[in-house]
C-alpha positions as CSV (number, residue, x, y, z in Angstrom):
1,X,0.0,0.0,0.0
2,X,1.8,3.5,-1.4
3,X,2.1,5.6,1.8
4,X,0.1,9.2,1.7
5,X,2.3,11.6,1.4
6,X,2.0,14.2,4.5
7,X,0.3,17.5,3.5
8,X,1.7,21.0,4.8
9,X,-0.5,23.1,6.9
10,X,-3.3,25.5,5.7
11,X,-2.1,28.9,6.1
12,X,-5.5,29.5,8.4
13,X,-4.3,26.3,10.0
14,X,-0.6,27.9,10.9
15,X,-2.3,31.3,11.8
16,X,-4.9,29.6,14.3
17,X,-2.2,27.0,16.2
18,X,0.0,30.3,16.2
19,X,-3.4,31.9,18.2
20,X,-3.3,28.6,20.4
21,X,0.0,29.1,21.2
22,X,-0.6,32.7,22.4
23,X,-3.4,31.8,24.7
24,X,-1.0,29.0,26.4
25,X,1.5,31.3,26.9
26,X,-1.2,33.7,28.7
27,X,-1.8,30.6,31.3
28,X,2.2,30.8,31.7
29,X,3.5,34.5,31.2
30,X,2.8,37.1,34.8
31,X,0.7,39.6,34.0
32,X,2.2,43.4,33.6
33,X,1.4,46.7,32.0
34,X,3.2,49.8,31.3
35,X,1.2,53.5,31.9
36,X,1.6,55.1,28.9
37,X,1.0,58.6,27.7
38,X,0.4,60.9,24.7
39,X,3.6,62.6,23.5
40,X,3.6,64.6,20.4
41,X,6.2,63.2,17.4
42,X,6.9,65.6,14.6
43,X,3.6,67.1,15.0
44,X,1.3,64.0,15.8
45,X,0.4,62.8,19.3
46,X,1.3,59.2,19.9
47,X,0.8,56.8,22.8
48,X,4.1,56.2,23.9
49,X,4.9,54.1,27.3
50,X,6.4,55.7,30.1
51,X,9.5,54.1,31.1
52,X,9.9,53.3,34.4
53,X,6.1,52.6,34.7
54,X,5.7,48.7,34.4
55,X,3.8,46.9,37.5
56,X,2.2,43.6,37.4
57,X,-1.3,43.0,37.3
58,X,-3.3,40.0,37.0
59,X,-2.7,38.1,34.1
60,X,-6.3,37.2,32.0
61,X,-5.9,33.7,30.9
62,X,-7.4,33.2,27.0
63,X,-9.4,30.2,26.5
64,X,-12.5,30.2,24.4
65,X,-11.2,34.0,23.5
66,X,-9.0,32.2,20.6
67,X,-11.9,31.9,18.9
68,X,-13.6,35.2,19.8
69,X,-10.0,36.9,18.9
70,X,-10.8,35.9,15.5
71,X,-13.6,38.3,15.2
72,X,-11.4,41.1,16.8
73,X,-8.7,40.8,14.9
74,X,-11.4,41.0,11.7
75,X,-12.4,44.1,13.3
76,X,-8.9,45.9,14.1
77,X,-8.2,45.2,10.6
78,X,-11.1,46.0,8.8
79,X,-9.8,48.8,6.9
80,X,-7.1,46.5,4.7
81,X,-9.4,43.9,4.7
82,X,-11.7,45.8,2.6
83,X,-8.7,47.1,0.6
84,X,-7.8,43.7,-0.6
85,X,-11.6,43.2,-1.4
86,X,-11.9,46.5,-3.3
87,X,-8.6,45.9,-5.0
88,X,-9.3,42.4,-6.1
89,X,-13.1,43.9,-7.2
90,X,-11.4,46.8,-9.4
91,X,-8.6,44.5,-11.0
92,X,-11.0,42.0,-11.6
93,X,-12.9,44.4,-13.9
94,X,-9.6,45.5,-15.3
95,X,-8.2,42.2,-16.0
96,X,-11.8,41.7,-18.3
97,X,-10.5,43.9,-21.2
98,X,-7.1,41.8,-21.0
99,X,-5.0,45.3,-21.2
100,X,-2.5,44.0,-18.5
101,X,-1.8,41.2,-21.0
102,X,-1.8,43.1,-23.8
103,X,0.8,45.4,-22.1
104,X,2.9,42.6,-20.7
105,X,2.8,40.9,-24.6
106,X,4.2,44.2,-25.4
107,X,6.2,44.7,-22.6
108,X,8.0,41.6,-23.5
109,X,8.3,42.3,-27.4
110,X,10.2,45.2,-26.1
111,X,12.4,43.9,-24.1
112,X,13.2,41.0,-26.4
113,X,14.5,44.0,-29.0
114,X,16.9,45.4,-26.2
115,X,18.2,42.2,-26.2
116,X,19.9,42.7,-29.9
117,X,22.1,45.4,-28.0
118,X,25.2,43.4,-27.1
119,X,25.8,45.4,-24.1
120,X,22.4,44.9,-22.7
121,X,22.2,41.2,-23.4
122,X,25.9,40.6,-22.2
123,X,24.0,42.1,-18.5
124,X,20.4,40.5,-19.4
125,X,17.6,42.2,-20.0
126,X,15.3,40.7,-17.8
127,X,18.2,41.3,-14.8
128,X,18.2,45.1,-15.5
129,X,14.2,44.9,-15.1
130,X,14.3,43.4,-12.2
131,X,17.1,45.3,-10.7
132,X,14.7,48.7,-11.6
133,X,11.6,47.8,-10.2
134,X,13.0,46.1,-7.2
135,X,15.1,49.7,-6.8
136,X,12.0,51.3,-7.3
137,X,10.3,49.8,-4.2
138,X,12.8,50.0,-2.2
139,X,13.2,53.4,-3.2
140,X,9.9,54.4,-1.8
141,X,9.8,51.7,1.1
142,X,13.0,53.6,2.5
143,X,11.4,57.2,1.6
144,X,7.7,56.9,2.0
145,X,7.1,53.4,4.1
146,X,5.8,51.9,0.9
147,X,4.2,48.6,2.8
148,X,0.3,48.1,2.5
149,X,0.2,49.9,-1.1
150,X,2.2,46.8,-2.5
151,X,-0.9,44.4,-2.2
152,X,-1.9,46.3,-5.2
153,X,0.9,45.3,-7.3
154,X,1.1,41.7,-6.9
155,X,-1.9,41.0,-9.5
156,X,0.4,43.4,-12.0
157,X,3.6,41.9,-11.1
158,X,3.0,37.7,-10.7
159,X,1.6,38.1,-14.3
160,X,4.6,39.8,-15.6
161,X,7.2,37.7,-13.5
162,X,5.4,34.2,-15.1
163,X,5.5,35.1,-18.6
164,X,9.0,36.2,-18.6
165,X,9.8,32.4,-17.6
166,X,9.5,33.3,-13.8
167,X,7.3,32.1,-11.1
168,X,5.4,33.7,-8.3
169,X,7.9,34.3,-6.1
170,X,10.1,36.7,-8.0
171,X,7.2,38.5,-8.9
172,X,6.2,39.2,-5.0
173,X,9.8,39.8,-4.9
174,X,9.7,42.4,-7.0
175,X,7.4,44.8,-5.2
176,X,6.6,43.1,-1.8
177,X,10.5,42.4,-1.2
178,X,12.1,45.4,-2.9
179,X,10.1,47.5,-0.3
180,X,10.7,45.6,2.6
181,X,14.2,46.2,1.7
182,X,13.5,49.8,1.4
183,X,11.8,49.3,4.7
184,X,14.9,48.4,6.5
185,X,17.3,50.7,5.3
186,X,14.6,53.4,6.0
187,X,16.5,56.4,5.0
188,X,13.7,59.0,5.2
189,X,10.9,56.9,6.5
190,X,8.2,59.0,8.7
191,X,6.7,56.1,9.7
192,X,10.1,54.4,11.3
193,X,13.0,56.8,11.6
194,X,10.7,59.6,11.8
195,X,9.1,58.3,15.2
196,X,12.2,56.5,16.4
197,X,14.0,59.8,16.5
198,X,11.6,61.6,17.4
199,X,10.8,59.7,20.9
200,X,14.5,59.6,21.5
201,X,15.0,63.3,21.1
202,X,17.7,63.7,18.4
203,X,17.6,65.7,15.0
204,X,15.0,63.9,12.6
205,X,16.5,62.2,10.2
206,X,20.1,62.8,11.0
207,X,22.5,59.8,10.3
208,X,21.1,59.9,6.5
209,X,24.8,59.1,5.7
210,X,25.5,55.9,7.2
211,X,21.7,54.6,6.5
212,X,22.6,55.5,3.1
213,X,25.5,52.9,2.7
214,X,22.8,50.1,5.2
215,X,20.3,50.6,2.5
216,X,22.8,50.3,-0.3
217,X,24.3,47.0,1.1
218,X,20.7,45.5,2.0
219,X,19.8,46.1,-1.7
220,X,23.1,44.3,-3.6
221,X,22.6,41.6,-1.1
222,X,18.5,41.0,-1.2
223,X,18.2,42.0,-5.9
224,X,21.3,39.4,-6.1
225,X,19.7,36.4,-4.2
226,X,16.3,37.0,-6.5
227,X,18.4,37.5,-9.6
228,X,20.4,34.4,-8.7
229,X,17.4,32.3,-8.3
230,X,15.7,33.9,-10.8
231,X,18.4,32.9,-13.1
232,X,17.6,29.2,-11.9
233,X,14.4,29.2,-12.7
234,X,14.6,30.7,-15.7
235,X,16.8,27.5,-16.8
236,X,14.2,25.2,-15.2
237,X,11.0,26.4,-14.4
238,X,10.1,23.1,-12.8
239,X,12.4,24.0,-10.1
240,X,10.0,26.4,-8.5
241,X,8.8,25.4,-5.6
242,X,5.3,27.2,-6.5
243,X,5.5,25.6,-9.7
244,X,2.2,23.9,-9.0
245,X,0.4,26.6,-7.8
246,X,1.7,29.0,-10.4
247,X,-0.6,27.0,-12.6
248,X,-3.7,29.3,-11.7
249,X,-1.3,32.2,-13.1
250,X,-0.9,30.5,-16.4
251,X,-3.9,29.7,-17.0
252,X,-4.9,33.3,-16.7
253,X,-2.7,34.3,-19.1
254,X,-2.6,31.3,-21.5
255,X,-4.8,33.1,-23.9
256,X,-3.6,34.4,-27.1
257,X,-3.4,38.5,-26.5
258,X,-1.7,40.0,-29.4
259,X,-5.1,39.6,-31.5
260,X,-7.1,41.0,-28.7
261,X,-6.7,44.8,-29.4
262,X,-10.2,46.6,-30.0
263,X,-10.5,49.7,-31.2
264,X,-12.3,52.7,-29.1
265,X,-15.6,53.2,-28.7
266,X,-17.6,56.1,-27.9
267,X,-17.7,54.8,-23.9
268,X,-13.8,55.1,-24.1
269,X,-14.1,58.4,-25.6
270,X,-16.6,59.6,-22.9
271,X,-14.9,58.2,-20.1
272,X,-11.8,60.0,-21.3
273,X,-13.6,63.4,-21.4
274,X,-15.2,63.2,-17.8
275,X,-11.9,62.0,-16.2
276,X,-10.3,64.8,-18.2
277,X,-12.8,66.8,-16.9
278,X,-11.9,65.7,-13.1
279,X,-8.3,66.4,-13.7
280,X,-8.5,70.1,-15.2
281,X,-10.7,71.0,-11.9
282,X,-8.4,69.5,-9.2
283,X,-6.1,71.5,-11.1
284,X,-8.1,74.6,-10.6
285,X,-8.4,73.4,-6.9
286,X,-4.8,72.5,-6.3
287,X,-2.3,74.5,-8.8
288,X,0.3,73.2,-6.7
289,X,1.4,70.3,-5.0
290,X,3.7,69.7,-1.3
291,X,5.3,66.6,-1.6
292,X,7.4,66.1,1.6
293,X,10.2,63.7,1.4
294,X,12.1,63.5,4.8
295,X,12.4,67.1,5.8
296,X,12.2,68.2,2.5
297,X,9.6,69.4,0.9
298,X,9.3,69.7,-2.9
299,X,6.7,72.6,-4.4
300,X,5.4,72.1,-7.8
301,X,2.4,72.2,-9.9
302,X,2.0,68.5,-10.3
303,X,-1.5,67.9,-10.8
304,X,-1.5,71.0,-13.8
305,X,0.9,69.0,-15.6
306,X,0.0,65.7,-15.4
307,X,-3.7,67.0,-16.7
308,X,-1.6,68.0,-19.6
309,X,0.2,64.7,-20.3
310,X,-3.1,62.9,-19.3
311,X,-5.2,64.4,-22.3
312,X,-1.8,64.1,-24.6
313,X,-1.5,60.6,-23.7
314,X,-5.1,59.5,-23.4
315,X,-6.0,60.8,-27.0
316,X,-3.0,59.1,-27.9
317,X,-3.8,56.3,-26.6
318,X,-7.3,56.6,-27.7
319,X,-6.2,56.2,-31.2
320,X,-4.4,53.1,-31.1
321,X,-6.7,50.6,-28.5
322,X,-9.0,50.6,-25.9
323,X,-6.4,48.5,-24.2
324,X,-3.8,50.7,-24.1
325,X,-6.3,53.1,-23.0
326,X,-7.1,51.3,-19.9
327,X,-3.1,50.9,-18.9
328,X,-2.6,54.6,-19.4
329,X,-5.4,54.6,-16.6
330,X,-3.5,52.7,-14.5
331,X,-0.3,54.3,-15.3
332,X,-2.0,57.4,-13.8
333,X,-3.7,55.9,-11.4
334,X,0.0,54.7,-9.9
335,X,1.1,58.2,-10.1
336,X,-1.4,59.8,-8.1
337,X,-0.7,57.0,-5.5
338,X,2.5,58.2,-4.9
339,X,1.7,62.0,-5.2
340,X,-1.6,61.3,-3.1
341,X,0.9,59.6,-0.5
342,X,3.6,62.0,-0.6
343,X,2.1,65.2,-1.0
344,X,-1.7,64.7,0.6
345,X,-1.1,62.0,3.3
346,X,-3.0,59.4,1.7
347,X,-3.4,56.1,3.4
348,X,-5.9,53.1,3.1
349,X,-9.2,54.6,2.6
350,X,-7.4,57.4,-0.4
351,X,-5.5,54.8,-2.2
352,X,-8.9,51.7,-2.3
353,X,-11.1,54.7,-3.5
354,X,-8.2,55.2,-6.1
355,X,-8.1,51.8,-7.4
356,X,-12.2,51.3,-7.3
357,X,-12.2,54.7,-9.6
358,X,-10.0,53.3,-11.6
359,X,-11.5,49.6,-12.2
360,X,-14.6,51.3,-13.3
361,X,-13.0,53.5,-15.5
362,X,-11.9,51.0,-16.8
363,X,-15.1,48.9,-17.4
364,X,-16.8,51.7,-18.4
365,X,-14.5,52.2,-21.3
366,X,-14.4,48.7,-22.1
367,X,-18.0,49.3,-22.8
368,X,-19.3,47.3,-19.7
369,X,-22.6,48.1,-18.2
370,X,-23.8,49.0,-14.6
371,X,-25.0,45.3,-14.2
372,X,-22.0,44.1,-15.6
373,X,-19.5,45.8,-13.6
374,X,-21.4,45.2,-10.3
375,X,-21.1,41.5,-11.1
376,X,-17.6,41.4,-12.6
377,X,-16.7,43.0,-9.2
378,X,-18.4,40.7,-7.3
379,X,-16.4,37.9,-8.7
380,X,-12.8,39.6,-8.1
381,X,-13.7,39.9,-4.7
382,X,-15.0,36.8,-4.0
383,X,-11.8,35.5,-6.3
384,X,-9.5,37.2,-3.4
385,X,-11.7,37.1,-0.3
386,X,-9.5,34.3,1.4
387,X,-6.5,36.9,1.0
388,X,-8.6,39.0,2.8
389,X,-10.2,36.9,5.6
390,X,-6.3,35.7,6.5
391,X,-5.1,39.3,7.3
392,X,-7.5,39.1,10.1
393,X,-7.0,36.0,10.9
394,X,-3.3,36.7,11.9
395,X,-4.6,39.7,13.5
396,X,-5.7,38.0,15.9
397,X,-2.4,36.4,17.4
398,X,-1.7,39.8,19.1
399,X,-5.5,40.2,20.3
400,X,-4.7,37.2,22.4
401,X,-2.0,38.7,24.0
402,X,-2.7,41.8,24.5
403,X,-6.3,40.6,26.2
404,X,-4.4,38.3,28.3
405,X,-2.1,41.3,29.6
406,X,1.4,39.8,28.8
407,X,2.5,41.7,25.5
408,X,4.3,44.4,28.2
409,X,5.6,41.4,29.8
410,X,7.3,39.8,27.4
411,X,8.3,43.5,26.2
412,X,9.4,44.5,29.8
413,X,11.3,40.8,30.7
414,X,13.1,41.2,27.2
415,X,14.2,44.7,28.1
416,X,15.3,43.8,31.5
417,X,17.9,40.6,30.2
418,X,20.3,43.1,28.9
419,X,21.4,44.9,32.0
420,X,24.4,44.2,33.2
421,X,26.3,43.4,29.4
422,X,29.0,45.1,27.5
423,X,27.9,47.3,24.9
424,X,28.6,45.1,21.6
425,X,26.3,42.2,24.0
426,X,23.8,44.9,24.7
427,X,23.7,45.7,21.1
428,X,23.5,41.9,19.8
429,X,20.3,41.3,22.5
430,X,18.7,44.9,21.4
431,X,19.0,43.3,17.7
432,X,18.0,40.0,18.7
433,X,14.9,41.5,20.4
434,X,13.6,43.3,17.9
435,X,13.8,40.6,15.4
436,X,11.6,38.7,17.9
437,X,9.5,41.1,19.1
438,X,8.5,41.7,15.3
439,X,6.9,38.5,14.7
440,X,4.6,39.4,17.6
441,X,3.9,43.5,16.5
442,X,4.5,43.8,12.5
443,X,3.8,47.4,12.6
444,X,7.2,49.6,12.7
445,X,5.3,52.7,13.6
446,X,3.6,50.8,17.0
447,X,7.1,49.1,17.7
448,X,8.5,52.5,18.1
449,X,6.1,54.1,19.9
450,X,6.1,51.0,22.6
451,X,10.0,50.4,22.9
452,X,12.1,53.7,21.9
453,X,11.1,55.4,25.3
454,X,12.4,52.8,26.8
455,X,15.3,51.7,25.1
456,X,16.5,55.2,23.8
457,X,17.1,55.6,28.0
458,X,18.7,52.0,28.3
459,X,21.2,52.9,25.6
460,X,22.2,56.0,28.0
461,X,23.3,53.5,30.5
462,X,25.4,51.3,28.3
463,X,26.9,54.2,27.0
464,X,26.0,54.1,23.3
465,X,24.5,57.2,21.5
466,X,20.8,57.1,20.7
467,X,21.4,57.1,16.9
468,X,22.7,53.8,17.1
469,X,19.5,52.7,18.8
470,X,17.4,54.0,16.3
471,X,19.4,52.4,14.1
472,X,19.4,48.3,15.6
473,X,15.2,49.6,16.2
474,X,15.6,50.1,12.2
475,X,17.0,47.1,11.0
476,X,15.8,44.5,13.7
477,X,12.5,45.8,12.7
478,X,13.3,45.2,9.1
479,X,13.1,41.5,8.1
480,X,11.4,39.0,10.1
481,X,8.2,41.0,9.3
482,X,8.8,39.8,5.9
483,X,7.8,36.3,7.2
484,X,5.7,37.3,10.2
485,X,2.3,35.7,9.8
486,X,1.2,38.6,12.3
487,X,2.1,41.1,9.5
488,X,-1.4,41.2,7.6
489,X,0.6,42.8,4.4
490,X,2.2,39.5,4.4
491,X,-0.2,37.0,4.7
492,X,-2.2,39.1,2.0
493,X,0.3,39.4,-0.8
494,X,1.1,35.8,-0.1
495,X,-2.4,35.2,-0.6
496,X,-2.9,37.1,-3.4
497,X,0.0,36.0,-5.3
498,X,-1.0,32.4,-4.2
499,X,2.2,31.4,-2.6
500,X,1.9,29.0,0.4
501,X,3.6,30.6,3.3
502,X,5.6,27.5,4.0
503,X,7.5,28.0,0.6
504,X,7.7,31.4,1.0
505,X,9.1,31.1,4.5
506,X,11.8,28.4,3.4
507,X,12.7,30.5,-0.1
508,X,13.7,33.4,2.2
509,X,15.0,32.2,5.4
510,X,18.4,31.8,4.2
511,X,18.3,35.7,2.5
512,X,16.7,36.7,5.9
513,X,19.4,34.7,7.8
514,X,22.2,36.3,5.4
515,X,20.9,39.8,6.1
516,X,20.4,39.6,10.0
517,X,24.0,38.5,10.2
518,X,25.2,41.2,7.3
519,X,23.1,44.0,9.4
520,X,24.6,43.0,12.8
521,X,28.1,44.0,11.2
522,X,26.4,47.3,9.9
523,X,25.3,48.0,14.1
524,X,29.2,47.6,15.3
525,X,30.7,50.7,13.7
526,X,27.5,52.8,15.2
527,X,29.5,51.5,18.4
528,X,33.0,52.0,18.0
529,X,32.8,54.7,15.3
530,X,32.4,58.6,14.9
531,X,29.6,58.2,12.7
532,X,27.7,61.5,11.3
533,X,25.0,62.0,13.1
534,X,25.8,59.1,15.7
């Protein structure tokens, strides 16, 4: 009799023993809580804890609550829940006119015609294009604390990664990853360095120098282990490990596109002149734009010209295919995510709207009716709900603790095991602690405000400047968040792209491992070194 062969976890399943795990420990873990106080941070008042404050209280032991945590964590995370859901809807509706495989056909006929330039196939084509977008992520995961936006990308970027002879891995890597590196070497990020300095009371964003070369060394290290193994499975896609699961991918985009172009209709034409329309008034309404990057802020009249390169473009556009049509839509509706980000403080609710606007727009001019869009919605959704149920599902891992009063305790006890050490031992159990304490808390902007009051004071004692704890905050922050399944941005692009979190977890412990080590030797000169700003 053949043995069965042993199947690996559910996600849900991981997430849920992960929630069972966190209720045991609130039978084992004391009780304790910090006080905590509003403090304003570069302008914005933040709960912060007040160091010195922690007493033990009666610990609240979680039993049936692991089930009732489910519905909490739902609840906490409601708002990227129904991004996913709006997301999946709008592309969805999108994907129906087949312009994303029209572009990527084209795309690819590009590229293939660089490739007759010696110099650029000596390098590889493909390896410069995934060199650029990754730099582009991580470009604004270092500048802006790109992180929840990239869920949108992964239905733009899977696609694209498969039919160059990729798999779904490199094409998460390319967005999800690149920012995550971006994330780390945070060189202007308001969200991370921003709060991290300002809790500790030193110049914001000072340092900028030294971050400069971390986030220059996390990227050579984290774009040459994707090129590498994209190289490999390039040779032999069977290698994947998602091979089988990539098949949902290429069966998506199996159909012949380069027949598929459709000439525009008087819906594409209209739908052209109203958005038109929208773009000459918020032009009227906001001449000019304040994009802040750091603590710099860059004036110009944005919105005017992009009007102007809209209406070039779109009648241009408008000419050759309804298809290309609906790209330049989302080409612009990319760039107002950034400038809506950057310049207007966008955040969840601004960038969904964005994308919904943008999915009808794109029906509409695909010459889709009202009844027709409401049910091709209703099918991307339902296509991505279990991407969006899991982000609360992992939610609720820290509802557990938190409602069984032992996430201070396992915060304070941490903090308390490195008195008494020299500074480089100090600085390896700071690092250490981070890394840990971010499969528990995902969100950089909550870690800061709950530890850097703390340990900004701690690093006073052992005699090391508070730059240099900003800094281990920064990059022991940085990576295990990439596989936490707390971290709801995780579990969703993972569910999106359709990559099993054990594969994902195995394809990048050893780049997670390699860059943990490689950003330990970053810490020492912060140390032993007269740094700029340190």
């Amino acid at each position: 009799m053949e043995k069965k062969k042993r199947e690996f976890p559910h996600t849900y399943v991981i997430i849920f023993a992960l929630i069972v795990l966190s209720a045991i420990l609130t039978w084992i873990v004391p009780g304790g809580e910090f006080s905590r106080e509003l403090k304003d941070v570069n302008g914005i008042n933040r709960e912060v804890i007040v160091p010195g404050s922690f007493e033990t209280v009666e610990n609240q032991p979680q039993s049936w609550q692991i089930f009732s945590s489910i519905f909490e964590g739902m609840l906490r995370t409601k708002d990227i829940i129904f991004y996913i859901l709006m997301i999946g809807g709008a592309f969805w509706i999108m994907n129906e006119s087949k312009a994303l495989d029209v572009a990527i056909y084209s795309f690819l006929n590009f590229t293939r015609r660089l490739e007759k330039i010696k110099l650029l196939k000596l390098i590889g084509v493909d390896n410069i294009i995934i060199t650029l977008i990754m730099l582009c992520f991580s470009f604004f995961g270092a500048v802006i604390g790109m992180s929840e936006e990239t869920i949108a990308f992964v239905v733009i970027f899977v696609p694209l990664a498969i039919s160059m002879g990729y798999d779904s891995i490199v094409g998460v890597s390319m967005c999800f990853l690149g920012a995550g590196l971006g994330f780390a070497g945070a060189l202007l990020n308001p969200f991370t360095i921003g709060i991290a300095q300002g809790l500790s009371g030193i110049q914001l964003f000072s340092g900028i120098e030294y971050r400069l070369v971390i986030w220059l060394v996390i990227n050579v290290i984290g774009i040459g282990y994707v090129l590498r193994y994209a190289k490999k499975i390039k040779k032999n896609p069977k290698a994947s490990p998602v091979y089988e699961n990539d098949e949902y991918w290429r069966k998506k985009g199996a159909e012949e596109v380069n027949g598929t172009k459709n000439k525009p209709t008087k819906n594409a034409w209209s739908v052209f002149a109203v958005v038109s329309v929208v773009f000459v008034l918020a032009s009227i309404f906001y001449p000019i734009t304040n994009l802040t990057i750091g603590q710099s802020i860059v004036t110009a009249p944005i919105i005017p010209v992009a009007t102007v390169i809209w209406i070039i473009a779109g009648i241009s556009a408008l000419r050759h295919s309804v298809q290309l049509f609906i790209v330049n839509i989302l080409f612009f509706t990319i760039f107002f995510l950034i400038v809506g980000v950057m310049g207007y403080g966008w955040y969840i609710t601004e960038i969904a709207t964005l994308f919904l606007v943008m999915g009808l727009a794109s029906g509409a001019a695909f010459g889709k009716t009202p009844n027709q869009l409401a049910r091709l919605f209703i099918e991307g959704a339902k296509d991505i709900l279990s991407a969006a149920l899991v982000v609360g599902l992992a939610s609720g891992i820290v509802v557990v603790l938190e409602q069984g009063k032992i996430i201070d305790s396992l915060l304070f006890y941490s903090a308390s095991s490195m008195e008494g050490y020299g500074k480089l031992t100090s600085v390896a159990i700071m690092f250490v602690f981070y890394n840990l304490l971010n499969m528990i808390i995902a969100s950089g902007s909550a870690k800061a405000a709950l530890t850097i009051p703390l340990m900004s004071q701690f690093s006073d004692l052992i005699g090391i400047s508070r730059q240099a704890t900003v800094t281990i905050y920064q990059l022991g922050g940085g990576f295990t968040n990439i596989i936490s399944p707390t971290s709801g941005v995780m579990v969703g692009v993972l569910s999106i792209a359709r990559v099993p979190y054990n594969k994902w977890f195995r394809w990048f412990l050893p780049l997670m491992l390699i860059l943990i080590v490689v950003a330990f030797i970053l810490l020492i000169p912060t140390i032993y070194m007269q740094l700029s700003g340190f």
